[in-house]
N, CA, C and O atoms as CSV, one atom per row, in Angstrom:
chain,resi,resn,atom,element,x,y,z
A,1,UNK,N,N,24.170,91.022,81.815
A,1,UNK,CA,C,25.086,91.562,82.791
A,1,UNK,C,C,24.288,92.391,83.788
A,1,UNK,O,O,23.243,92.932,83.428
A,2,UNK,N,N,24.748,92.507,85.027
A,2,UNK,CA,C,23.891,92.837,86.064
A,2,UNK,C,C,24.620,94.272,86.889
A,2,UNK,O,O,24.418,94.586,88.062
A,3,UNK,N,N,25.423,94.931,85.983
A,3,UNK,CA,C,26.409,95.775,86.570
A,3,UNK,C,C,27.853,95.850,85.718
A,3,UNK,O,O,28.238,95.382,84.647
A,4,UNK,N,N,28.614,96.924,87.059
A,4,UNK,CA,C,30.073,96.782,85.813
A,4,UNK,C,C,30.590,95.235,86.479
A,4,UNK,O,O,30.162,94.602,87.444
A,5,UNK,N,N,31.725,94.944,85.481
A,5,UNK,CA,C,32.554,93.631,85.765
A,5,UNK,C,C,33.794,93.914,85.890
A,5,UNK,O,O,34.114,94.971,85.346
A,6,UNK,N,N,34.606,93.353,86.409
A,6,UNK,CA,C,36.051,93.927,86.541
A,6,UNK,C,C,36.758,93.561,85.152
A,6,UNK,O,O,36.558,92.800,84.204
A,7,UNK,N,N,37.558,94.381,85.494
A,7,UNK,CA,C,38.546,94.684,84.065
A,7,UNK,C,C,39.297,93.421,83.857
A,7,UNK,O,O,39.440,92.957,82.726
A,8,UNK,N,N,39.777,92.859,84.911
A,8,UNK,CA,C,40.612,91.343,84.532
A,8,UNK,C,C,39.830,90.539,83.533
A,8,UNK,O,O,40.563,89.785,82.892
A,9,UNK,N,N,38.125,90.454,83.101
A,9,UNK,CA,C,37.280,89.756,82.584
A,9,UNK,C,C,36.905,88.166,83.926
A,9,UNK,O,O,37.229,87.950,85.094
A,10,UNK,N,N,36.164,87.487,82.976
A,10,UNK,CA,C,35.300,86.705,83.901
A,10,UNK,C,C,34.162,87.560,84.642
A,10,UNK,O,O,33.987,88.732,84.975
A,11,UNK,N,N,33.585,86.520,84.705
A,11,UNK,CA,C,31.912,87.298,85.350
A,11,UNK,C,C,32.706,87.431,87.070
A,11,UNK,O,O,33.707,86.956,87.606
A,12,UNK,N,N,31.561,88.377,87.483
A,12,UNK,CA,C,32.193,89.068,88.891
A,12,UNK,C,C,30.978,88.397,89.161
A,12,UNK,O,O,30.054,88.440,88.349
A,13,UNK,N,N,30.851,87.428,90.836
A,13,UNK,CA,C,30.133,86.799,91.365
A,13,UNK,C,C,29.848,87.220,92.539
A,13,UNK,O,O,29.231,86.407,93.227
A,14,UNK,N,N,30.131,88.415,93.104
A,14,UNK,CA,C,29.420,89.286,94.318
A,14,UNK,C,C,30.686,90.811,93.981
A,14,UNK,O,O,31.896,90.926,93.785
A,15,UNK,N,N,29.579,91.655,94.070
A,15,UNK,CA,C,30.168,93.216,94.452
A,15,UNK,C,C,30.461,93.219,95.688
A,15,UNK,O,O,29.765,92.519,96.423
A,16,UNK,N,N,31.422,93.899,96.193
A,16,UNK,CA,C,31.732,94.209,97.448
A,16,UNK,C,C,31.702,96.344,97.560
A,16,UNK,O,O,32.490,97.131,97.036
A,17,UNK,N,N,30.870,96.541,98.157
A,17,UNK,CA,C,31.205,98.220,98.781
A,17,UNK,C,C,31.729,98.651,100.238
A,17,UNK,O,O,31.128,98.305,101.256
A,18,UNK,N,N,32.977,99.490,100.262
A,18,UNK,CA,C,33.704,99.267,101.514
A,18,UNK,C,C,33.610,100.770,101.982
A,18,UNK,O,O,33.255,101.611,101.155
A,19,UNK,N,N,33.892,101.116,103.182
A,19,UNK,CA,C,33.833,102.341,103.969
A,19,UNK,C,C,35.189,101.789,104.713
A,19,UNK,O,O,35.364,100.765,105.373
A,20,UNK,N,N,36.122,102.902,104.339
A,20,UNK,CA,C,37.371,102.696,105.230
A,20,UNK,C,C,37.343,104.125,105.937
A,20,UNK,O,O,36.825,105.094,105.382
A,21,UNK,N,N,37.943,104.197,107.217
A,21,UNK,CA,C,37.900,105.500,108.115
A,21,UNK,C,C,39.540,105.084,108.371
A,21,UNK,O,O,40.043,104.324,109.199
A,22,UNK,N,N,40.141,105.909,107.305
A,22,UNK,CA,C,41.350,106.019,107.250
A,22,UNK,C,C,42.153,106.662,108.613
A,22,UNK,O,O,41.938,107.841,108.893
A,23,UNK,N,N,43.075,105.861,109.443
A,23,UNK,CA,C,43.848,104.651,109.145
A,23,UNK,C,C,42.707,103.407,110.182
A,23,UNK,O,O,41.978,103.622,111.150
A,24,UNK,N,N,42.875,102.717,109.766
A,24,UNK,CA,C,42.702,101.290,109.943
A,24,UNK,C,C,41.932,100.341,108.881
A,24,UNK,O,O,41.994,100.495,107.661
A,25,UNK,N,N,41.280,99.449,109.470
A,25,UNK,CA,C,40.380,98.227,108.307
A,25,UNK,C,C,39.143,98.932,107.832
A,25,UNK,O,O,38.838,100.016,108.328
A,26,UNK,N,N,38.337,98.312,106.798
A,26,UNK,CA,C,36.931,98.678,106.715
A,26,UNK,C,C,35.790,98.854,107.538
A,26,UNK,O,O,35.210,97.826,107.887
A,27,UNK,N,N,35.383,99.861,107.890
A,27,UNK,CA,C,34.764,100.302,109.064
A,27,UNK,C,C,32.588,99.139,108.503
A,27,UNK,O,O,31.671,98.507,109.028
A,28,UNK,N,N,32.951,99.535,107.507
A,28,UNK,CA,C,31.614,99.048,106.672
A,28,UNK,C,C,31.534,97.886,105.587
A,28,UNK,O,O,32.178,97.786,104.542
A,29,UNK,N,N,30.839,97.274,105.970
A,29,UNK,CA,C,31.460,96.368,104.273
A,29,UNK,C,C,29.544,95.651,103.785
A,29,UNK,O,O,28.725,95.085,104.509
A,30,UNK,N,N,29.477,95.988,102.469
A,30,UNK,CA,C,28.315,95.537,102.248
A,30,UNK,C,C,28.845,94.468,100.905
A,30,UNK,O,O,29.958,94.424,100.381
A,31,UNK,N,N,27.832,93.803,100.645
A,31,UNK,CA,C,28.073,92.402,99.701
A,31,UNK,C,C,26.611,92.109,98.866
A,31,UNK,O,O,25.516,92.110,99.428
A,32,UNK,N,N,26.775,91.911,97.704
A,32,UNK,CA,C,25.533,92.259,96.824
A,32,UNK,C,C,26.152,90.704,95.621
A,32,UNK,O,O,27.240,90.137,95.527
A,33,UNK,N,N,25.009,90.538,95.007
A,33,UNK,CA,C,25.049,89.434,94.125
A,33,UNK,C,C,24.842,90.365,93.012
A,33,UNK,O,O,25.365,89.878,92.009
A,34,UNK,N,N,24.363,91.364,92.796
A,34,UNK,CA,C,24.017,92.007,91.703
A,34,UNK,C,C,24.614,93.439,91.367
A,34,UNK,O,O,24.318,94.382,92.102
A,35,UNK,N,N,25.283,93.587,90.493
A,35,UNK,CA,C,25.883,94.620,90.168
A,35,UNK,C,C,25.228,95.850,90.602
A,35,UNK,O,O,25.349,96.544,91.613
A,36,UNK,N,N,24.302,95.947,89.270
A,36,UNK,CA,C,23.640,97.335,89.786
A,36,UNK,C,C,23.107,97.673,91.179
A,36,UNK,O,O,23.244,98.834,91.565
A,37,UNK,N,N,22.509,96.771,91.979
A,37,UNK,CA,C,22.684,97.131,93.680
A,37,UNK,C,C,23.741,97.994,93.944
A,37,UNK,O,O,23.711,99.210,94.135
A,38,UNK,N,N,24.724,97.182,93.931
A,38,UNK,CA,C,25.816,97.440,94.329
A,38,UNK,C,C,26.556,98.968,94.172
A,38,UNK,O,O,27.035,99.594,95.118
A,39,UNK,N,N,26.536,99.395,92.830
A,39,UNK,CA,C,26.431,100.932,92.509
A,39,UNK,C,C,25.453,101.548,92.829
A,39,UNK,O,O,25.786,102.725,92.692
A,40,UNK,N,N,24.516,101.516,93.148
A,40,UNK,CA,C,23.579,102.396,93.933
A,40,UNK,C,C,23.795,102.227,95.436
A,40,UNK,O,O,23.170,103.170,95.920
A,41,UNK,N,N,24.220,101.690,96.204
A,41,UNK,CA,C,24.836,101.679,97.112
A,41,UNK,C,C,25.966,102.320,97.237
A,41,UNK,O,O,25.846,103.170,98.119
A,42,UNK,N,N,27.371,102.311,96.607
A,42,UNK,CA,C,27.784,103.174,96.266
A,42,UNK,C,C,27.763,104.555,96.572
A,42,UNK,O,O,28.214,105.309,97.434
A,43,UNK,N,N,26.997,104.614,95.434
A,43,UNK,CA,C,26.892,106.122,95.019
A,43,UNK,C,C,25.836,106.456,96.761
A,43,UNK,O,O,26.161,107.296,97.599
A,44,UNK,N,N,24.975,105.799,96.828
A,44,UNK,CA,C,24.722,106.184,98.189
A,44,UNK,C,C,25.596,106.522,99.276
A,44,UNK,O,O,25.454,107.574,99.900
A,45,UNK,N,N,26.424,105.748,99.514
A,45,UNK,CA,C,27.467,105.674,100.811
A,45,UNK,C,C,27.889,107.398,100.432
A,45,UNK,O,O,27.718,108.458,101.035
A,46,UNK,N,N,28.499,107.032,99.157
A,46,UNK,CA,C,28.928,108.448,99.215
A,46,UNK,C,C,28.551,109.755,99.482
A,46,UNK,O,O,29.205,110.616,100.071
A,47,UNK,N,N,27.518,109.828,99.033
A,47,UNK,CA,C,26.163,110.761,99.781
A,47,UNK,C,C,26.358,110.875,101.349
A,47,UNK,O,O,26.565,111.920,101.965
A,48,UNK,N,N,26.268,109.810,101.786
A,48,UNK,CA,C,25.881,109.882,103.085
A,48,UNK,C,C,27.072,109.852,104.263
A,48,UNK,O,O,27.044,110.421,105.355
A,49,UNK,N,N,28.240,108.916,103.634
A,49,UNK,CA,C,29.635,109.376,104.162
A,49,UNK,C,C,30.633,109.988,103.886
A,49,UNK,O,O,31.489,110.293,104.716
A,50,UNK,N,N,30.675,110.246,102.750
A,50,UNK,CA,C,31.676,110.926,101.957
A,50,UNK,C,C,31.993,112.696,102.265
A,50,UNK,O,O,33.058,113.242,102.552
A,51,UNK,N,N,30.997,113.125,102.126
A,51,UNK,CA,C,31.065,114.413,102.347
A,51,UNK,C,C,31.410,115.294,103.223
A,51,UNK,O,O,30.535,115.606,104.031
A,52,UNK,N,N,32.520,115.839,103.320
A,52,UNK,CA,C,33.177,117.035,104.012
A,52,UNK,C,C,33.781,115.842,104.952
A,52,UNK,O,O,33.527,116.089,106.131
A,53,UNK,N,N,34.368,114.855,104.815
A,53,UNK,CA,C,35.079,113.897,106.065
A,53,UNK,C,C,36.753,113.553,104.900
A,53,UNK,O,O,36.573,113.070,103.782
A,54,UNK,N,N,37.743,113.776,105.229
A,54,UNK,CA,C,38.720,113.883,104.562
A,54,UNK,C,C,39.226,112.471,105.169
A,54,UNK,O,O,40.445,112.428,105.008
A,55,UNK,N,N,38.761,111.317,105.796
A,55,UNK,CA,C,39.540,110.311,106.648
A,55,UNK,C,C,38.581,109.130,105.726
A,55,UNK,O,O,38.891,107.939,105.716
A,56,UNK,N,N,37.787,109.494,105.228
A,56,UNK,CA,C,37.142,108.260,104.505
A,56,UNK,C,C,37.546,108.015,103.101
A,56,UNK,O,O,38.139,108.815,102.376
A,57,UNK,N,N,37.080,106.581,102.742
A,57,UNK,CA,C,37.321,106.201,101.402
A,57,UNK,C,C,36.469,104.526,101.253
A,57,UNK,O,O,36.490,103.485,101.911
A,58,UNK,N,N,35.969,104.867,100.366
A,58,UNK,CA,C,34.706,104.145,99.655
A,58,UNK,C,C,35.129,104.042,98.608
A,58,UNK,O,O,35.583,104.973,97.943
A,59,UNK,N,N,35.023,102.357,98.117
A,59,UNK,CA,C,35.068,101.601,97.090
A,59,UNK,C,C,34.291,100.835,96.905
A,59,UNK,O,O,33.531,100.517,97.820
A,60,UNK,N,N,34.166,100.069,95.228
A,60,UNK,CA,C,33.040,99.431,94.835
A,60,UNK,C,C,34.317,98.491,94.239
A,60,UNK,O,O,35.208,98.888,93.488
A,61,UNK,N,N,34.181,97.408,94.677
A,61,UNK,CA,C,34.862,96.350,93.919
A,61,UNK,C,C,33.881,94.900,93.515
A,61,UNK,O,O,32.801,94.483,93.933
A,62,UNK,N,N,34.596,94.543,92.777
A,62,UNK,CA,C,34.011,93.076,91.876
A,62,UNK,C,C,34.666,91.964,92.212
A,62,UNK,O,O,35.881,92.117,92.332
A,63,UNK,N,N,34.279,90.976,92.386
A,63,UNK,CA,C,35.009,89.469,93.052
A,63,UNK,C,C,34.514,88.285,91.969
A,63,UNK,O,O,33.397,87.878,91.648
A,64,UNK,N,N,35.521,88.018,91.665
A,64,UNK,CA,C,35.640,86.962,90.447
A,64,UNK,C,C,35.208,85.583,91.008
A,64,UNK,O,O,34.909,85.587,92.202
A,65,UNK,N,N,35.147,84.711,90.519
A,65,UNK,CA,C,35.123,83.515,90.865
A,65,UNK,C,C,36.114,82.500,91.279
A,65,UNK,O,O,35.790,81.403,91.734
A,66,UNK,N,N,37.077,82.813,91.145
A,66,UNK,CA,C,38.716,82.790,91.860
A,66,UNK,C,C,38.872,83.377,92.589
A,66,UNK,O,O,40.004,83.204,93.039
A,67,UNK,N,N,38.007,84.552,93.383
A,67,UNK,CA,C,38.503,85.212,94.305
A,67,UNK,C,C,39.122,86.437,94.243
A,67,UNK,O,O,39.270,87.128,95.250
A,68,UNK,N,N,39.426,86.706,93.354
A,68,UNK,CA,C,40.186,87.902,92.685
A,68,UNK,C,C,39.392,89.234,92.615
A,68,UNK,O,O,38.363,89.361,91.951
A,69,UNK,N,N,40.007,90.295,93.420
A,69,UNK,CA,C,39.421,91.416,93.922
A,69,UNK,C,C,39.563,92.373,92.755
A,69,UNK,O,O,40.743,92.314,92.410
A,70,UNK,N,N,38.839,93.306,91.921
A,70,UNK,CA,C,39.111,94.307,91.079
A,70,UNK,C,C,38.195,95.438,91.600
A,70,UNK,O,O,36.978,95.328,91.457
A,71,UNK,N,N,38.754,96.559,92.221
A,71,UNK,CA,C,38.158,97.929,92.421
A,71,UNK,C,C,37.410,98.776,91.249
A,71,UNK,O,O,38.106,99.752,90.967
A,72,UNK,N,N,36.756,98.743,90.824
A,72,UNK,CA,C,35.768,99.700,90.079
A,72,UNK,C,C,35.717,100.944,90.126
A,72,UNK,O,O,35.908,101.681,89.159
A,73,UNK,N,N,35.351,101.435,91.694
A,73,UNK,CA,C,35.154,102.821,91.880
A,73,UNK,C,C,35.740,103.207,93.155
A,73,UNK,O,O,35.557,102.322,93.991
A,74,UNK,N,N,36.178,103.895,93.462
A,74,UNK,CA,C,36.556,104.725,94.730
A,74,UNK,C,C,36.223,106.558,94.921
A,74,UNK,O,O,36.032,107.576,94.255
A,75,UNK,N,N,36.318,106.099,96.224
A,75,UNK,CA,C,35.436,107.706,96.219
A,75,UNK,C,C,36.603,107.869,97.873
A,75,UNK,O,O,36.788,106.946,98.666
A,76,UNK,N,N,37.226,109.324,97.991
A,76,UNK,CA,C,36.987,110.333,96.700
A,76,UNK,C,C,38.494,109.785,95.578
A,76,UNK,O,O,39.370,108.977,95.887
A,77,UNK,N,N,38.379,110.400,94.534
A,77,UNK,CA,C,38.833,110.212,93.308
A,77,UNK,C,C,40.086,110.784,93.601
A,77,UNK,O,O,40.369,111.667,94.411
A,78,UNK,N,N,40.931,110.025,92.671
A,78,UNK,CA,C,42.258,109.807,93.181
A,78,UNK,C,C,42.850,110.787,91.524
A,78,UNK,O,O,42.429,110.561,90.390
A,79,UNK,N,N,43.565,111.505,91.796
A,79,UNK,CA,C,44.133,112.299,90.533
A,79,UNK,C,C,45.534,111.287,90.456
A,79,UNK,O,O,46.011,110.472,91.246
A,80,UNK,N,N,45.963,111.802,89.000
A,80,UNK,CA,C,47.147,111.148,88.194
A,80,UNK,C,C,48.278,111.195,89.308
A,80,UNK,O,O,48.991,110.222,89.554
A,81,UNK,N,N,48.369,112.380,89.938
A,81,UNK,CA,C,49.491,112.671,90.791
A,81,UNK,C,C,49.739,112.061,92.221
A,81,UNK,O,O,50.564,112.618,92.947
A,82,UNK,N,N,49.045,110.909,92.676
A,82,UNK,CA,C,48.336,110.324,93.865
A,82,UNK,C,C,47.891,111.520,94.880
A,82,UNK,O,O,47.810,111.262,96.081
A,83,UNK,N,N,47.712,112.334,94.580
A,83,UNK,CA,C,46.944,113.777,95.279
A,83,UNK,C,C,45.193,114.107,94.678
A,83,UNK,O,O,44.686,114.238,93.564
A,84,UNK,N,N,44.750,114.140,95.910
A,84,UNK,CA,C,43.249,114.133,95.826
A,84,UNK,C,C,43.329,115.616,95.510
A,84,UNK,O,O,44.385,116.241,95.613
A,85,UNK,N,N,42.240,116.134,95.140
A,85,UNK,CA,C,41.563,117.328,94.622
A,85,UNK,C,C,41.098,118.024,95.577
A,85,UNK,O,O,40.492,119.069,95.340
């Protein structure tokens, strides 16, 4: 395994990491064959866009081989209550 896999199961056949500049589409979109890339990217973006900007949101999702999108990670982190921290 080359990374996380999405929770639906089946192997995930490209990571996707997104930069949205809330409201509209993905301002950024990167595409990786390999998991672990893909989370270090990630965790990069977040570093580098994330911080002190309340209009962004960064995700790490997994793409099945059907096509089927499963989100992994999002940044920033979403509490039980749909209210950020």
């Amino acid at each position: 395994m080359n990374g996380p896999q999405p929770a639906t199961g089946g192997e995930a056949v490209a990571y996707h990491v997104t930069i949205r500049y809330r409201p509209g589409p993905p301002g950024i979109r990167g595409t990786w064959a390999d998991g672990g890339i893909a989370e270090r990217k990630f965790t990069a973006f977040v570093g580098r866009y994330g911080t002190g900007a309340d209009d962004v949101r960064i995700e790490l999702l997994a793409e099945a081989a059907a096509g089927q999108l499963t989100v992994l990670r999002v940044w920033p982190p979403e509490s039980t209550t749909g209210h950020r921290s």
